[in-house]
Structure formats: C-alpha cells, structure tokens
FINUDO-847653 format. One record per residue (C-alpha): x, y, z. Coordinates in steps of 0.05 Angstrom, whole numbers, plus 5000, padded with zeros to 4 digits. Layout:
REM residues N
XYZ...
This chain:
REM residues 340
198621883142197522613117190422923112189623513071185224053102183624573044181025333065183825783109181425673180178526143226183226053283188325443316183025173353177325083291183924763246185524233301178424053314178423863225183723543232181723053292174422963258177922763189183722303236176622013261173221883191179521543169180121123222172520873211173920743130180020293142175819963193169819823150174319633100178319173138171718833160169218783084167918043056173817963012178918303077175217793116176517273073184617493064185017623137182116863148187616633101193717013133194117043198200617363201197217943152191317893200196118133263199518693224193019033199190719003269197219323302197319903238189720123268191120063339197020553333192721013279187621003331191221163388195421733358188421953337185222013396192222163442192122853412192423443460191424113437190624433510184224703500182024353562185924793610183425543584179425603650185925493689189226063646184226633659186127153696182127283760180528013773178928233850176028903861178628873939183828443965181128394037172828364051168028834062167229044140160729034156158729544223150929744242149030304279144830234349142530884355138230834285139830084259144030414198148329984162155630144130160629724091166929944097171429694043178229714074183330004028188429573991195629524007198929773947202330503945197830993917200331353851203731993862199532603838201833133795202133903828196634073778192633543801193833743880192134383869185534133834184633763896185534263935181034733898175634213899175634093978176334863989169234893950166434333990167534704050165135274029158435004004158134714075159035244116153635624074148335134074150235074154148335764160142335784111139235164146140734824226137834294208143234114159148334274204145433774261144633224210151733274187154333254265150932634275153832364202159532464221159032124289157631564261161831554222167231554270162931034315163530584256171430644247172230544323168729954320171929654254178629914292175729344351174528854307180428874268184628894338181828314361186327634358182727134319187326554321185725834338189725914404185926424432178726204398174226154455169025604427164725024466164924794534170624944581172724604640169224904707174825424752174025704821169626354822168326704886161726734888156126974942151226404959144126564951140926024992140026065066142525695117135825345123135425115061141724825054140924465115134724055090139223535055144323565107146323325180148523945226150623765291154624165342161223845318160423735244155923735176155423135132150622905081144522525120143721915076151121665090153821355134162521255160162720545149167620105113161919765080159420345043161120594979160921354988164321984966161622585001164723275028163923435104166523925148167423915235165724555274169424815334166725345374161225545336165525635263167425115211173724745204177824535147173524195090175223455079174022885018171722215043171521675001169820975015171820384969167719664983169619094934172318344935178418584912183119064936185019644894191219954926188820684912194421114892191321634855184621954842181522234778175022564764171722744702166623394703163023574647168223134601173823484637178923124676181223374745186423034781187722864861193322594893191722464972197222625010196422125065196021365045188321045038186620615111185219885088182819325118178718525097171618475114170217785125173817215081172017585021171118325018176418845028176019655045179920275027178820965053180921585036179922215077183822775058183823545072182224065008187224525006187225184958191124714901183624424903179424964889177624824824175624134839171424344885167524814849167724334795164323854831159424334864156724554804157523994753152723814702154923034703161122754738164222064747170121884787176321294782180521044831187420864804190620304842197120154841197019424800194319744744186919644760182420144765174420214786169920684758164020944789158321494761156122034815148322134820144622674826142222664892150822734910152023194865146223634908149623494976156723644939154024324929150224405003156124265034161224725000155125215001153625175073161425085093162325885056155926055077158226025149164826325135169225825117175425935077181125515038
C-alpha cells in the first residue's frame, strides 16, 4: 500500500513518525470497514473471502507495527565525555584538618609546545618568582605561610605516593576473621592466679575438675615437673562411647578455622564392661603445634572431631570452663619457663 505524506518534513525522525501514524489510521479504516453490516454479511456468506481479508490485515498490521527506525538506541550512541580517566585522590592534613584533591594526571602525551610558547613560559615563572621573593622580603609572614604550603604539599604527594604503592588485590586483601597463629607473648597473670583453676603438685599441673580415667570424656593440657621446672607439654584426650571409634586422626575447629593433628603414637584402647569401649590419646606438643596451641588458648569458640578409621567420626563442643584451663595451663607452663 503507498501513503502519500505531502510537506516537507522537518527531519527523518518527524517523516517516519507520519508515516507510522497514517500506517496506523489505515489499518483502523479497513478494520471498521471490514466489521461494517454489509462486510459482515459478505464475510458470513464466504468463508473462503472471510479467511483472506483476515490474512491481508494481519500482515498490514504487522508490517505496520514491525517498523524499526532505531530511534530507540540514541542513548547507546552518545558519546561519553570524562574529564579524568582515573579518580580524584583524596589526602587530609593532621596538622590543621586541610583537605586536598589531587586529580592525578591522565596518561596521554602532552602536546609539544612551540619555542614561543616556552619562552612565554619561561617568562611567566621568572615573574612568579620574582613577585615571591619580593613579597618574602616585604612581609615574613608570607614567607612562613608559603613554607608550610608547601610542606604540605609535599606531605600530601608522599602520602598519595603510599596509597598508590600499596597492593590492593584480592590476594593480599586483608578482610574478616583470620585463623589464630603463635605469638610470643609475655603473660600478665601471676602464678597465683593461674593456679586457682588448676592442680599443682610437686610432679605435675593438670586441670582440677578432671580426672585420668577411661570413663571420662576429657580433653585437657597438662604438664609433669622435674626438679623444680616443667617438662614437655602433653594433649590428653579421653574417648568413652558404646562404640569404638578407631581414632586415626584429630581435627579441631577455632573460631571457624580448622587445625589439624595427627598423634604420632597409636590411641590405648580397651572394653569397659559388655558394652562400653575407651580410646586414649596422649601425645607430646611439639613446635609443628604451636599454632594449635595458641589457638586453643585463646579461642573464642572451639569444637573438636575424632576421625576414626571406619569412617565414623564423633563430634564434641569444648566449654568454657576448658577453654579457661586450656589457657592456665599453657599460661602457667610459659609462665614458669617452659619452652617448645
């Protein structure tokens, strides 16, 4: 179908706007009239007529309405002007809470100037300094206010020259929690006061509310003492259950952070009765378990499982009140000079 559009349009965009509105008022006049009484009453008749009017203003309407004129994409074509290709620095003074933003510069070369315009340059600076230097002379003041301008200034390019030197990649992001390390440390209690949760003897210092029986479940740090000065300090653990776990492997988890012991010696086991059945562990800590140590010492929440060696495993949560005597001991054991 052609449509006529008469006048001279203002630009592309105002002629194919006319053109889809008159495409549109077609499309509703050969509806209308295709709806009209006497249509109706041909269309009733025919039904072969009926299906080929209604395929001719399908496709009219379609190639109507299907028209793109890309008009809908201008925002995508804009150009995008930056003034500065990086962002503003932004560095405050201590000594009088002054703030600067220092736009870095961009990379691009700059343009070459002309000799005339060097010498202009040069002319210019040579007049700065001179202006300077007499209004130095003509007032301190000035000249002491211009010393510390320019100290900060340089205190704010050292510092951007910091920032900027400093590795900000994910790798190296230091962020959140972090599992607890070894840190030599000086122990600010007393003896005495570590001592009120413990059980000092000549020979040895163990937590007092446990006990070195196969029927307990207990995990506790204790040390012996030989003339006068502390041994080696051990883990004992005691597993109590009505079924035996075969205890291969031990793994703790401080603070959501997993830390791993192997005992080098194989867990003592042993039946109880008809039903229940004991392992025990009782290793030394060496320096490969420093960490653990401190980890436990000083943790927040901690739990511990024992991995047997059928694939079971038991889980148990440590309390409080151990956590405390995990912490007097290992206190108390440096306290009187004891070393990994």
């Amino acid at each position: 179908m052609y449509v006529q559009s008469y006048g001279k349009p203002s630009d592309y965009t105002n002629e194919k706007c006319r053109v889809r509105r008159l495409d549109l008022r077609m499309f509703v006049e050969i509806t209308n009239f295709a709806l009209s009484k006497y249509t109706y009453i041909f269309i009733m008749r025919a039904n072969f007529y009926r299906i080929i009017l209604l395929l001719f203003v399908s496709v009219f309407a379609i190639s109507a309405f299907a028209q793109d004129d890309d008009t809908d994409n201008w925002r995508s074509k804009m150009p995008v002007r930056r003034l500065h290709k990086k962002p503003a620095v932004i560095v405050v003074d201590s000594t009088d809470n002054t703030t600067y933003y220092l736009q870095p510069q961009d990379e691009e070369k700059p343009a070459k100037l002309s000799k005339r315009q060097l010498q202009e340059e040069k002319e210019r600076q040579a007049r700065i300094t001179r202006y300077l230097k007499q209004r130095a002379q003509d007032d301190p003041e000035f000249e002491e206010e211009m010393k510390a301008r320019k100290a900060r200034r340089e205190a704010a390019q050292a510092k951007l020259d910091s920032l900027l030197a400093i590795d900000y990649s994910l790798d190296n992001l230091q962020w959140g929690p972090q599992p607890l390390e070894w840190v030599d440390e000086k122990i600010k209690e007393s003896k005495k006061e570590l001592s009120k949760t413990l059980r000092v003897s000549s020979d040895r210092v163990i937590p007092k509310d446990v006990k070195m029986e196969v029927t307990n479940n207990d995990m506790f740090f204790y040390f012996d003492i030989e003339d006068g000065k502390p041994l080696t300090l051990r883990f004992h653990a005691q597993y109590y259950a009505d079924d035996p776990l075969q205890i291969e492997s031990v793994r703790f988890v401080v603070n959501g952070f997993g830390y791993d012991f192997t005992p080098v010696n194989l867990p003592k086991t042993g039946k109880h009765g008809s039903r229940f059945y004991w392992e025990t562990l009782d290793e030394e800590l060496t320096v490969a378990d420093k960490d653990l140590v401190y980890a436990l010492s000083h943790a927040t929440w901690a739990r511990v499982v024992f991995i047997g060696a059928r694939g079971f495993s038991h889980v148990k949560k440590f309390t409080e009140d151990q956590i405390k005597d995990f912490y007097a001991v290992y206190a108390l054991y440096l306290k009187m000079g004891g070393k990994f």
